[in-house]
Steps between C-alpha positions, in 0.01 A plus 500: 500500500172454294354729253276654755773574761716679224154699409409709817738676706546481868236751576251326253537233666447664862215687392292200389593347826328818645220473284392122519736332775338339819667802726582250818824725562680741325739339241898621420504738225718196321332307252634158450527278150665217613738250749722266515626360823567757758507740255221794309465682216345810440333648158783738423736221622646575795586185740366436838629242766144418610519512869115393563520175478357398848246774442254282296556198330856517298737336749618286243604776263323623153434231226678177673591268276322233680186678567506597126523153416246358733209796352578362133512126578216466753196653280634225195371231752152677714506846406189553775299288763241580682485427877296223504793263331837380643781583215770272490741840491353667825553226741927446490464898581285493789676224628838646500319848618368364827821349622 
């Protein structure tokens, strides 16, 4: 955990959710500070099997190595292109995607 998850407290937490979140649904009273794999973390510690994972986009589990890997080493190459240009990292993916 980082300094500001050891800082606030559960509710804390919840209650600037209440405050400033977007409100699209109505959250778990369970505030989460981190993952690994199929597995969660709350702030006071407790551990979670994260059971979600074809709810949104974490199929492949929290902080894959691979995925990790491929956010740090593709920005040391093209960090950001616009539309208008072809990267040389984009078109292996949507190759492989379309099949």
């Amino acid at each position: 955990m980082n300094s500001a998850t050891t800082l606030l407290s559960t509710q804390s937490f919840i209650d600037l959710e209440n405050e400033f979140g977007a409100h699209n649904y109505e959250p778990l009273d369970i505030v989460l500070a981190r993952g690994q794999g199929v597995w969660v973390w709350d702030v006071e510690g407790n551990k979670y099997l994260d059971m979600l994972a074809s709810y949104s986009s974490l199929n492949q589990g929290h902080c894959h190595p691979r995925i990790l890997t491929a956010l740090i080493e593709q920005p040391k190459s093209l960090p950001w292109f616009p539309g208008l240009f072809v990267p040389t990292s984009w078109v292996p993916s949507i190759k492989k995607s379309a099949k």
